[in-house]
C-alpha positions as CSV (number, residue, x, y, z in Angstrom):
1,X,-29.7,33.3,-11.1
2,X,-30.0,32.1,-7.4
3,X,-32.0,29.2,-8.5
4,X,-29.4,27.8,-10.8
5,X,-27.0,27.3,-8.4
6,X,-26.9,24.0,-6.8
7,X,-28.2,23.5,-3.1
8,X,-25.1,22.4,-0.8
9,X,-25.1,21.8,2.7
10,X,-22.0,22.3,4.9
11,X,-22.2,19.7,7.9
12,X,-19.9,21.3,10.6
13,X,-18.9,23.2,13.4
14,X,-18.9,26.9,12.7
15,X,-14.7,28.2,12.6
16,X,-12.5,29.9,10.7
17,X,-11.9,27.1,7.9
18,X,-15.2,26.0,7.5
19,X,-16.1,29.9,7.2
20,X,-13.3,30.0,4.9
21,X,-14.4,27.0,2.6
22,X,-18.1,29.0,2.7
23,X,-16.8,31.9,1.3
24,X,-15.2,29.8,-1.8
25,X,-18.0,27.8,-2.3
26,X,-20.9,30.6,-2.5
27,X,-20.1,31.8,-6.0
28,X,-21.2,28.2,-7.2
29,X,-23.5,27.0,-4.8
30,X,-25.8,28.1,-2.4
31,X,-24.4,27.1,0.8
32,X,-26.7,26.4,3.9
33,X,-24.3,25.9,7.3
34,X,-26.1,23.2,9.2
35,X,-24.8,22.8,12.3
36,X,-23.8,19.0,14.4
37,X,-26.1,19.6,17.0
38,X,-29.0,20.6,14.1
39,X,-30.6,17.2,12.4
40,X,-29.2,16.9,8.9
41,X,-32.0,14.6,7.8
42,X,-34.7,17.1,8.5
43,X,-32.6,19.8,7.1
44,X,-32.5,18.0,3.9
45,X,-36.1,17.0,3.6
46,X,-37.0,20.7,4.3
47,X,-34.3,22.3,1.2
48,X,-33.8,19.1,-0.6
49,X,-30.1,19.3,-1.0
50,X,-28.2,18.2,-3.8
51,X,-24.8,18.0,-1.7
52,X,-24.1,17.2,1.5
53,X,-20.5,17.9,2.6
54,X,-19.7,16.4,6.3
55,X,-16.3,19.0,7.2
56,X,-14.6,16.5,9.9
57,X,-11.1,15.8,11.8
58,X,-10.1,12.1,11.5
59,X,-11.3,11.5,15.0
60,X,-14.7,12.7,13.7
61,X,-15.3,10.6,10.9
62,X,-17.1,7.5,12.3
63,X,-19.8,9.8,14.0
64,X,-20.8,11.0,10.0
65,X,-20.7,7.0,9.2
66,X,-24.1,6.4,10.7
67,X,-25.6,10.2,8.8
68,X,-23.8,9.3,5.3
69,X,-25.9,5.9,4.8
70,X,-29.2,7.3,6.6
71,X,-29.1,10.1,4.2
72,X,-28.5,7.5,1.9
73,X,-31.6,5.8,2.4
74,X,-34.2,9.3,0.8
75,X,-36.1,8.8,-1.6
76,X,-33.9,11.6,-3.6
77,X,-30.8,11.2,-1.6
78,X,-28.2,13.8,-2.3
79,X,-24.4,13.4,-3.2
80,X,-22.9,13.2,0.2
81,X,-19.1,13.9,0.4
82,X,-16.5,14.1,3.6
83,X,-14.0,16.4,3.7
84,X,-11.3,15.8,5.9
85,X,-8.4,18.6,6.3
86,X,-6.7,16.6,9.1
87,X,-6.5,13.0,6.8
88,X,-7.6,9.8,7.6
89,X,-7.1,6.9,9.6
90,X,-7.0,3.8,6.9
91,X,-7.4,3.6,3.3
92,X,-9.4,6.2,1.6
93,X,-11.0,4.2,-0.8
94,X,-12.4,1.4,1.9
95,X,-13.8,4.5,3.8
96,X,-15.8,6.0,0.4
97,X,-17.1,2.3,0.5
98,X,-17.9,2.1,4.3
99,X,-19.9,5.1,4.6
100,X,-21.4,5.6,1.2
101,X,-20.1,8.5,0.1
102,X,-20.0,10.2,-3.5
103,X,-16.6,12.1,-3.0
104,X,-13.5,12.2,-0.5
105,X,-11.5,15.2,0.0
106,X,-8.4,15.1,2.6
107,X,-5.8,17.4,3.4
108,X,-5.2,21.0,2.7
109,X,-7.7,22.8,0.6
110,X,-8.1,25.8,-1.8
111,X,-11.3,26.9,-3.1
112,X,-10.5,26.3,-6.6
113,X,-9.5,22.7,-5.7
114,X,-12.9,22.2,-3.7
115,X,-15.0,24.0,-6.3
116,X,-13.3,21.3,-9.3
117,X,-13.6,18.5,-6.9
118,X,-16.8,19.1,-6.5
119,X,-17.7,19.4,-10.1
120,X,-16.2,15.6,-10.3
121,X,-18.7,14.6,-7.8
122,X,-21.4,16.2,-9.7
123,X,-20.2,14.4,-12.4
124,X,-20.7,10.4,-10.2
125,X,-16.4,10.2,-10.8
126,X,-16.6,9.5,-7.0
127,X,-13.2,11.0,-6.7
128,X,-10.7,10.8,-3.5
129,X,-8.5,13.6,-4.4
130,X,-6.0,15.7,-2.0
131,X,-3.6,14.0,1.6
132,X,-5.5,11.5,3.3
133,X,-2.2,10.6,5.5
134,X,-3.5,10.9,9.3
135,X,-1.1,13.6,11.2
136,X,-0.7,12.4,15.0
137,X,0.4,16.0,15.7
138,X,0.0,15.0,19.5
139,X,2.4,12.1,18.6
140,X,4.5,13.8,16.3
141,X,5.2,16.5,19.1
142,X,6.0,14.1,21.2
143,X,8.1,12.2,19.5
144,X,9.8,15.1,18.8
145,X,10.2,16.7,22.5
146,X,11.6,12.9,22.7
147,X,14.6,13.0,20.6
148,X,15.5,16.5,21.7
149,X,16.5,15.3,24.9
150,X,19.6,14.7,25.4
151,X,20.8,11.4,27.9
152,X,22.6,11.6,30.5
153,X,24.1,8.9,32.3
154,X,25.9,9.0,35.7
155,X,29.3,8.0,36.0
Protein backbone atom coordinates (compact mmCIF):
# COMPACT_ATOMS: atom_id res chain seq x y z
CA UNK A 1 0.00 0.00 0.00
CA UNK A 2 3.02 2.35 0.91
CA UNK A 3 4.30 1.98 -2.55
CA UNK A 4 1.22 3.31 -4.21
CA UNK A 5 1.28 6.39 -2.79
CA UNK A 6 3.04 9.12 -4.61
CA UNK A 7 6.58 10.31 -3.39
CA UNK A 8 6.29 14.16 -2.26
CA UNK A 9 8.94 16.25 -0.98
CA UNK A 10 8.14 19.22 1.38
CA UNK A 11 10.96 21.96 0.73
CA UNK A 12 10.84 23.99 4.06
CA UNK A 13 11.63 25.09 7.35
CA UNK A 14 10.33 22.76 9.93
CA UNK A 15 7.15 24.83 12.11
CA UNK A 16 3.92 24.44 13.04
CA UNK A 17 2.21 24.99 9.51
CA UNK A 18 4.43 23.10 7.58
CA UNK A 19 4.01 20.25 10.33
CA UNK A 20 0.45 20.91 9.96
CA UNK A 21 0.31 20.61 5.95
CA UNK A 22 2.43 17.14 6.67
CA UNK A 23 0.01 15.72 8.70
CA UNK A 24 -2.79 16.38 5.81
CA UNK A 25 -0.80 15.25 3.19
CA UNK A 26 0.40 11.72 4.62
CA UNK A 27 -2.79 9.85 3.90
CA UNK A 28 -2.07 10.46 0.08
CA UNK A 29 1.42 10.75 -0.26
CA UNK A 30 4.45 9.80 1.27
CA UNK A 31 5.89 12.90 2.52
CA UNK A 32 9.78 13.32 2.93
CA UNK A 33 10.57 16.89 4.96
CA UNK A 34 13.77 18.08 3.26
CA UNK A 35 15.11 20.77 4.91
CA UNK A 36 16.66 24.49 3.12
CA UNK A 37 19.94 23.94 4.39
CA UNK A 38 19.65 20.00 2.96
CA UNK A 39 20.34 19.90 -1.09
CA UNK A 40 17.04 19.28 -2.85
CA UNK A 41 18.68 18.06 -6.01
CA UNK A 42 20.52 15.27 -4.28
CA UNK A 43 17.52 14.48 -2.22
CA UNK A 44 15.57 13.90 -5.36
CA UNK A 45 18.15 11.85 -7.23
CA UNK A 46 18.42 9.64 -4.16
CA UNK A 47 14.07 9.06 -3.76
CA UNK A 48 13.15 10.19 -7.19
CA UNK A 49 10.27 12.36 -6.24
CA UNK A 50 7.26 12.84 -8.09
CA UNK A 51 6.46 16.28 -6.22
CA UNK A 52 8.37 18.75 -5.07
CA UNK A 53 6.49 21.44 -2.98
CA UNK A 54 8.86 24.62 -2.12
CA UNK A 55 6.54 25.94 1.39
CA UNK A 56 7.77 29.86 1.17
CA UNK A 57 6.81 33.53 2.58
CA UNK A 58 6.77 36.05 -0.38
CA UNK A 59 10.13 37.34 0.60
CA UNK A 60 11.25 33.72 0.03
CA UNK A 61 10.27 33.04 -3.28
CA UNK A 62 13.09 34.20 -5.54
CA UNK A 63 15.70 31.99 -3.48
CA UNK A 64 13.34 28.66 -4.88
CA UNK A 65 13.56 30.38 -8.49
CA UNK A 66 17.10 29.19 -9.07
CA UNK A 67 15.96 25.27 -7.33
CA UNK A 68 12.52 25.10 -9.45
CA UNK A 69 14.36 25.38 -13.02
CA UNK A 70 17.54 23.21 -11.81
CA UNK A 71 15.25 20.58 -10.76
CA UNK A 72 13.83 21.21 -13.89
CA UNK A 73 16.63 20.30 -15.84
CA UNK A 74 16.57 15.92 -14.53
CA UNK A 75 16.34 13.63 -16.70
CA UNK A 76 12.82 12.63 -14.81
CA UNK A 77 12.16 16.01 -13.32
CA UNK A 78 9.36 15.94 -10.90
CA UNK A 79 6.13 18.25 -10.70
CA UNK A 80 7.52 21.08 -8.76
CA UNK A 81 4.85 23.40 -7.00
CA UNK A 82 5.28 26.68 -4.52
CA UNK A 83 3.07 27.17 -1.95
CA UNK A 84 2.87 30.38 -0.58
CA UNK A 85 0.55 31.13 2.66
CA UNK A 86 1.70 34.71 2.94
CA UNK A 87 0.79 35.65 -1.18
CA UNK A 88 2.80 37.00 -3.61
CA UNK A 89 4.44 39.91 -4.80
CA UNK A 90 3.26 40.28 -8.72
CA UNK A 91 1.07 38.26 -10.87
CA UNK A 92 0.72 34.71 -10.16
CA UNK A 93 0.55 33.50 -13.38
CA UNK A 94 4.03 35.39 -14.63
CA UNK A 95 5.60 33.77 -11.52
CA UNK A 96 4.32 29.87 -12.61
CA UNK A 97 6.09 30.99 -15.89
CA UNK A 98 9.32 32.55 -14.34
CA UNK A 99 10.25 29.73 -12.16
CA UNK A 100 8.86 26.70 -14.02
CA UNK A 101 6.56 25.51 -11.85
CA UNK A 102 3.62 22.84 -12.29
CA UNK A 103 1.24 24.33 -9.63
CA UNK A 104 0.76 27.69 -7.41
CA UNK A 105 -0.97 27.62 -4.20
CA UNK A 106 -1.26 31.12 -2.16
CA UNK A 107 -2.97 32.05 0.86
CA UNK A 108 -4.64 30.12 3.57
CA UNK A 109 -4.79 26.38 3.25
CA UNK A 110 -6.82 23.33 4.45
CA UNK A 111 -5.74 19.94 3.79
CA UNK A 112 -8.57 19.00 1.70
CA UNK A 113 -7.85 22.10 -0.52
CA UNK A 114 -4.04 21.01 -0.82
CA UNK A 115 -4.80 17.36 -1.27
CA UNK A 116 -7.43 18.49 -4.55
CA UNK A 117 -4.96 20.96 -5.66
CA UNK A 118 -2.57 18.68 -5.81
CA UNK A 119 -4.57 16.07 -7.68
CA UNK A 120 -4.87 19.03 -10.41
CA UNK A 121 -1.23 19.21 -10.59
CA UNK A 122 -1.01 15.55 -10.96
CA UNK A 123 -3.32 15.96 -13.57
CA UNK A 124 -0.59 18.87 -15.82
CA UNK A 125 -3.91 21.58 -15.12
CA UNK A 126 -1.03 23.73 -13.78
CA UNK A 127 -3.47 25.35 -11.58
CA UNK A 128 -2.94 28.72 -9.37
CA UNK A 129 -5.72 28.30 -6.95
CA UNK A 130 -6.19 30.15 -3.39
CA UNK A 131 -5.03 34.39 -2.26
CA UNK A 132 -1.99 35.35 -3.96
CA UNK A 133 -2.56 39.15 -2.66
CA UNK A 134 0.95 40.03 -0.75
CA UNK A 135 0.02 41.20 3.07
CA UNK A 136 2.56 43.97 4.15
CA UNK A 137 1.59 43.19 7.72
CA UNK A 138 4.71 45.37 8.78
CA UNK A 139 3.03 48.07 6.63
CA UNK A 140 -0.38 47.40 7.35
CA UNK A 141 0.51 47.81 11.20
CA UNK A 142 1.95 50.73 10.51
CA UNK A 143 -0.34 52.32 8.63
CA UNK A 144 -2.56 51.59 11.06
CA UNK A 145 -0.71 52.86 14.35
CA UNK A 146 -0.65 55.92 11.72
CA UNK A 147 -4.19 56.85 11.60
CA UNK A 148 -4.81 56.16 15.18
CA UNK A 149 -3.03 59.04 16.09
CA UNK A 150 -4.73 61.72 16.70
CA UNK A 151 -3.09 65.49 15.65
CA UNK A 152 -2.57 68.01 17.66
CA UNK A 153 -1.74 71.37 16.74
CA UNK A 154 -0.66 74.20 19.04
CA UNK A 155 -2.60 77.17 19.29
Amino acid sequence: MDSERPKLALFAVQNTEVLRLLAGLADAYRVALVQPNEDILRAHRTHRFELVLFFARSREIKRFSGLSRRLKTEQKAPRVCLISPSGVRGDPAVLLEAYLLDGLYGGDYQPKKILDWLHQVRQDERPITGDFTSRGRFRAALRKISESRVSSTDE
